[in-house]
C-alpha positions in Angstrom: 11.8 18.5 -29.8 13.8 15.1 -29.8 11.7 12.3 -31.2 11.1 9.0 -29.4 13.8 6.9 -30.2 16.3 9.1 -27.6 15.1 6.8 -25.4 17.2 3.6 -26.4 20.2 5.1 -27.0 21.7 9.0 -25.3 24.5 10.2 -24.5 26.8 7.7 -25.4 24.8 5.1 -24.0 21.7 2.9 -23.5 19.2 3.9 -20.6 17.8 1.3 -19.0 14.5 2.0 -18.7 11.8 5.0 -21.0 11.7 8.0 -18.9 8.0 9.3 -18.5 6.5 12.2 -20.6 10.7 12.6 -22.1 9.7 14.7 -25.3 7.0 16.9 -23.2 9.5 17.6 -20.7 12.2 18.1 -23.2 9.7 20.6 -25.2 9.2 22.4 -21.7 12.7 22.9 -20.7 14.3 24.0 -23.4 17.8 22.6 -23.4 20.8 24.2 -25.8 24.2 24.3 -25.3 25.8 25.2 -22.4 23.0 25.7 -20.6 22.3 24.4 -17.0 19.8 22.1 -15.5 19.4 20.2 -12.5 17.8 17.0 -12.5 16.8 16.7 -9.1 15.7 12.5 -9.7 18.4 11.0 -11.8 17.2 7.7 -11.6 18.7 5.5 -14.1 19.5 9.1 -16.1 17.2 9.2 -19.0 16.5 13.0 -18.5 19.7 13.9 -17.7 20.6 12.0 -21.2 18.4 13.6 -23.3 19.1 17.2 -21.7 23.3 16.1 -22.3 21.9 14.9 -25.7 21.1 18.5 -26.6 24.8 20.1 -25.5 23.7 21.0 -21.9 25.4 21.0 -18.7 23.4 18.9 -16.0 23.8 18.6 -12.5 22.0 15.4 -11.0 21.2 14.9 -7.8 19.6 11.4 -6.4 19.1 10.1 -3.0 19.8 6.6 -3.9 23.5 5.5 -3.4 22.5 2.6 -6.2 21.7 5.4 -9.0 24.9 7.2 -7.8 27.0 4.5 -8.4 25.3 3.6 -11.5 25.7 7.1 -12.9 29.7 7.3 -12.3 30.0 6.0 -16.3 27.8 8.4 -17.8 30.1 11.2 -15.6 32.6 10.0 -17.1 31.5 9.8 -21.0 30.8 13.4 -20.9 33.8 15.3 -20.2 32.8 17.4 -17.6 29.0 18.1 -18.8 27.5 16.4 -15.9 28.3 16.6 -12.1 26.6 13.8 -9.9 25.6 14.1 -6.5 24.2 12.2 -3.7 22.1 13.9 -1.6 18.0 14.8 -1.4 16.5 17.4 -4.4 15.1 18.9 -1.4 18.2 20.9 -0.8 19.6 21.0 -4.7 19.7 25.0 -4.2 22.7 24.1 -1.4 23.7 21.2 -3.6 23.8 23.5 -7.2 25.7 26.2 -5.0 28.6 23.7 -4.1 28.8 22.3 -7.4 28.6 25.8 -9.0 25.3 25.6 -10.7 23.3 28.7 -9.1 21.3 30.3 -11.4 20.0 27.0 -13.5 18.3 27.6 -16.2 15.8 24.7 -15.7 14.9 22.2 -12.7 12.8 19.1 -13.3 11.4 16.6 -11.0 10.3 13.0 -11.7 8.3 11.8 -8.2 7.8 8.9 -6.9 10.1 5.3 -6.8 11.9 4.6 -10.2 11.6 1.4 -12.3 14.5 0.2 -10.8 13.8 0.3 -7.6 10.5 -1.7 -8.0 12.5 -4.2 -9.8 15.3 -5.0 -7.1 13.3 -7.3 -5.0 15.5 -7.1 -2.3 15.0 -3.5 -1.9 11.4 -4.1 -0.7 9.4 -1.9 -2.7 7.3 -4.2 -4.5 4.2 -6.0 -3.1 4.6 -8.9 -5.9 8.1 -9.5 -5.2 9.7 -11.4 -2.0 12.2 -9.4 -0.1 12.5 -7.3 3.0 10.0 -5.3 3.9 12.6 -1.9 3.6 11.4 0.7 1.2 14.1 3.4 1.9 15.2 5.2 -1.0 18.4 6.6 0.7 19.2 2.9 1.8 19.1 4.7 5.4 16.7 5.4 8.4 13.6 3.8 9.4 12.5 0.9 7.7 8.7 0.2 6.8 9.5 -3.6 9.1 10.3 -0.8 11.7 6.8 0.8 11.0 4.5 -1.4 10.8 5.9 -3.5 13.4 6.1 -0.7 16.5 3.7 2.1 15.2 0.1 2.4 17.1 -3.0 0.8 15.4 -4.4 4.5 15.0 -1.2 5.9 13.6 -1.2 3.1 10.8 -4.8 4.0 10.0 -3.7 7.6 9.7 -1.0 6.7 7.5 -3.2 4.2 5.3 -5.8 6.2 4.8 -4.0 10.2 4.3 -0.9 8.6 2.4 -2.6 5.9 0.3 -5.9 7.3 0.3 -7.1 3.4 1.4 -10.7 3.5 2.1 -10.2 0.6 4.2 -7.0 1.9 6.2 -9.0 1.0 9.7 -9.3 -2.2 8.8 -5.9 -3.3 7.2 -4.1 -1.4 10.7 -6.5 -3.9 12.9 -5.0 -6.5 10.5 -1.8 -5.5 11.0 -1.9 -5.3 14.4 -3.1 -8.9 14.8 -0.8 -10.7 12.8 2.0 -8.8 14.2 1.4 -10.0 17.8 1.7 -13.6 16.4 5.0 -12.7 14.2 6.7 -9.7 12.9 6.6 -8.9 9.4 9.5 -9.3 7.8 8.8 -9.1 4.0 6.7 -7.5 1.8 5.0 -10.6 0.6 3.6 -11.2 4.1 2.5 -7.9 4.4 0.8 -8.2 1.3 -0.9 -11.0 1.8 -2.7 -9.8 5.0 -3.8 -6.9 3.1 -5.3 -8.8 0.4 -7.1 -10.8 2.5 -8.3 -7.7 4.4 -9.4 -6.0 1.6 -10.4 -8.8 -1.0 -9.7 -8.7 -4.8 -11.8 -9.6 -7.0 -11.4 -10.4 -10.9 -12.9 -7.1 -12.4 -10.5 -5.0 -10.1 -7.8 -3.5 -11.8 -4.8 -2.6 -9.0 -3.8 -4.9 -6.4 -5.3 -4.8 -3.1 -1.9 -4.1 -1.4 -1.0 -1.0 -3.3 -2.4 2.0 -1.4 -1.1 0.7 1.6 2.9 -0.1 0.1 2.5 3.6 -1.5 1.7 5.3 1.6 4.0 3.6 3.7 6.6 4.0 1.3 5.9 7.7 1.0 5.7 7.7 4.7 9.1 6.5 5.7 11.0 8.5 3.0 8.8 11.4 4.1 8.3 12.3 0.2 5.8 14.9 0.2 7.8 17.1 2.7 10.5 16.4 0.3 8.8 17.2 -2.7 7.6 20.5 -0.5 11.0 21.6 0.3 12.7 20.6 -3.2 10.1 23.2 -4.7 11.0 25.7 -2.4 14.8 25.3 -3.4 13.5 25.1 -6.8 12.5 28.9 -6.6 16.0 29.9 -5.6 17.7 28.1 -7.8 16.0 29.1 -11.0 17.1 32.5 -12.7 14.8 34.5 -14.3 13.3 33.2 -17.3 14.3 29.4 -16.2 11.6 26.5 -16.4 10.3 24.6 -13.4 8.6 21.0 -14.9 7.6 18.5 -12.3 6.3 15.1 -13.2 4.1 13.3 -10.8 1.9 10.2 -10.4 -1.1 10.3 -8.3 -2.8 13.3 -7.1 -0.8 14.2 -3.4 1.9 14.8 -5.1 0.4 16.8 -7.9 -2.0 18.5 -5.5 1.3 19.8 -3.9 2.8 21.4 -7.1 -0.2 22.7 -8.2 -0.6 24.8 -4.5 2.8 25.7 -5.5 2.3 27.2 -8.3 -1.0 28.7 -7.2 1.2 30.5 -4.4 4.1 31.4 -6.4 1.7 32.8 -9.1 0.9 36.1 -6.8 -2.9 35.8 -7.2 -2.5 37.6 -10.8 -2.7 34.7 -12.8 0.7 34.6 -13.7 1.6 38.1 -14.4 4.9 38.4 -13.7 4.3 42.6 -14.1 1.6 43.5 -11.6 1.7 42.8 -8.0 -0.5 40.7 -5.8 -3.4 41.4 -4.0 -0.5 40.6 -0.8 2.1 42.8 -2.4 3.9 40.6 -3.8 5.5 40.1 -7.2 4.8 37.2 -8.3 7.5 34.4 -8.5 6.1 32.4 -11.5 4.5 32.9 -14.5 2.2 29.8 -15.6 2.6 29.1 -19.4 -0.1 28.0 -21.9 -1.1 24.3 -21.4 0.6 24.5 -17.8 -0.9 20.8 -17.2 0.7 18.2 -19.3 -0.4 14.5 -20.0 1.2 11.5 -21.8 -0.1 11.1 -25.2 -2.2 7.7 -25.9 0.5 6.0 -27.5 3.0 6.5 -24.7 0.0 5.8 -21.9 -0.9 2.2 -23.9 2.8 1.3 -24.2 4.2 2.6 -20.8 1.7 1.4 -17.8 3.7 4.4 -15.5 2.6 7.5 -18.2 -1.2 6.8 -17.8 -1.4 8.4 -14.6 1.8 10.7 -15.3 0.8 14.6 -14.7 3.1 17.4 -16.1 3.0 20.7 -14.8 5.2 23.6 -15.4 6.1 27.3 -15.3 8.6 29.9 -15.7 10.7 31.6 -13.0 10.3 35.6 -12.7 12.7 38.0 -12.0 10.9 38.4 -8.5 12.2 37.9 -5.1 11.6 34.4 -3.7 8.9 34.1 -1.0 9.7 33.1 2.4 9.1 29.1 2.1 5.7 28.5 4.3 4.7 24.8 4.2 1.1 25.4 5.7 0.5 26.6 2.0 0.3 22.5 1.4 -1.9 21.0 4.3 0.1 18.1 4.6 -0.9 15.9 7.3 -0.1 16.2 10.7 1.7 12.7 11.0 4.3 11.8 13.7 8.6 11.5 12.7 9.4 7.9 11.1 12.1 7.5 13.8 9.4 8.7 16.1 6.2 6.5 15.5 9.2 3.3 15.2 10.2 3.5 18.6 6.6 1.7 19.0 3.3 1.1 20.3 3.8 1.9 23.8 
């Protein structure tokens, strides 16, 4: 296991930011050399680092054209090790197969929007910062302006309250709606504001009023848990046998969704990768020993992200991969991004 201090310095170069859980998620994958990962959320590369760090080959894949631009020097420091790509970890198993990295021997996931993203201001993410009220992690698409400008009161609610889990989401879509038939929203400190004054704050509270409603309209117009669906599914193909599956996650849709996984992949044996299911089928993964991860107190008091930071992971059987069947996550029936922006009607 690499000790802490990987963090400030990998790979023949600073990170710019501690990635979550590092030395759990390096403990779970495993890397040596020459063997082959893909990080399927380079971010500002701090996994991808460490796993370089330890003589692997990565291939990183990132939605963002900002992290893909900002990677190109660390592609470049390590002779061939890593291969960057732009394009969504949902299809990585296409991705991998173009770059030549079937049969990886580990895949791991960090969800949700990176540091650097909340700090650009201008990207929108941020309900304490001034800029447009955007959101997209591809820099493409449907804007959340576009959203809650056009979308139906009852859609907002539904997106409020099943994305953010905001026990309030009825009210803050009335909200909405009133303000924006006096003026549009047009940044995310306007939005915020009605939201707060929606919801109140008071001193003892310890999150801002305005974040279940930014984190479910964010998750909302980059459809994320669909993506994070479909990346597992490609996950499953791209592992060979005895290859690790680790996914990090930070609040409980996204982890409900990998733990379903799992459950599914499993067989309904538990993990056994040599007996079959009660459906007949072998299963796909076999869940290890401490399957659910979580940042140790020192990290948690020093690193605000870690405290809610879940770890799960398991190991990839020599098993046939199932048919890919998203009813296994329930995810809410909610309309299209470009759909529900074409507006109120």
């Amino acid at each position: 296991m690499t000790d802490g201090n990987i963090c400030g310095n990998i790979a023949g170069g600073p990170v710019r930011h501690v990635p979550v859980m590092l030395n759990e998620v390096l403990a779970c994958l495993s890397p040596a050399e020459d063997k082959k990962f893909v990080d399927g959320t380079f971010g500002a590369g701090g996994y991808t680092s460490a796993l370089l760090n330890a003589g692997a080959r990565v291939l990183a894949i990132d939605r963002d054209p900002n992290a893909i631009k900002d990677g190109a020097e660390m592609v470049t420091r390590n002779d061939g090790r890593l291969v960057l790509m732009h394009g969504e970890f949902a299809d990585m198993n296409n991705i991998a197969e173009s770059a030549g990295f079937s049969q990886a021997d580990g895949v791991v996931l960090d969800i949700g929007v990176s540091s650097m993203q909340l700090d650009e201001a201008e990207r929108g993410f941020s309900f304490q910062k001034e800029g447009p009220l955007d959101m997209r992690m591809s820099q493409t698409g449907v804007t959340v302006a576009d959203v809650v400008n056009r979308a139906k009161q009852s859609d907002l609610t539904r997106i409020i309250g099943l994305l953010g889990e905001e026990k309030k989401a009825s009210l803050v879509s009335r909200e909405i709606v009133k303000a924006r038939a006096q003026k549009s929203f047009d940044t995310t400190l306007e939005l915020a504001r009605i939201v707060e004054k929606t919801i109140g704050r008071k001193a003892q509270d310890k999150i801002h009023p305005a974040t279940r409603t930014f984190q479910a309209l964010r998750i909302f117009v980059n459809q994320e848990l669909h993506q994070l669906a479909r990346a597992l599914f490609a996950a499953e193909r791209l592992l060979k046998a005895g290859g690790h599956l680790v996914v990090v996650t930070f609040h409980s849709l996204e982890d409900r969704i990998v733990k379903l996984f799992i459950r599914d992949r499993l067989g309904g044996q538990q993990g056994s990768r040599h007996l079959p299911s009660v459906e007949g089928r072998k299963p796909v993964l076999e869940l290890v020993k401490r399957g659910l991860l979580f940042a140790d107190a020192e990290e948690a008091k020093a690193n605000p992200r870690a405290r809610s930071a879940k770890l799960r992971w398991a190991i990839r059987t020599d098993a046939e991969p199932f048919e890919p069947d998203m009813s296994i996550f329930g995810l809410p029936d909610l309309p299209q991004p470009e759909k529900l922006a074409e507006g109120a009607g």
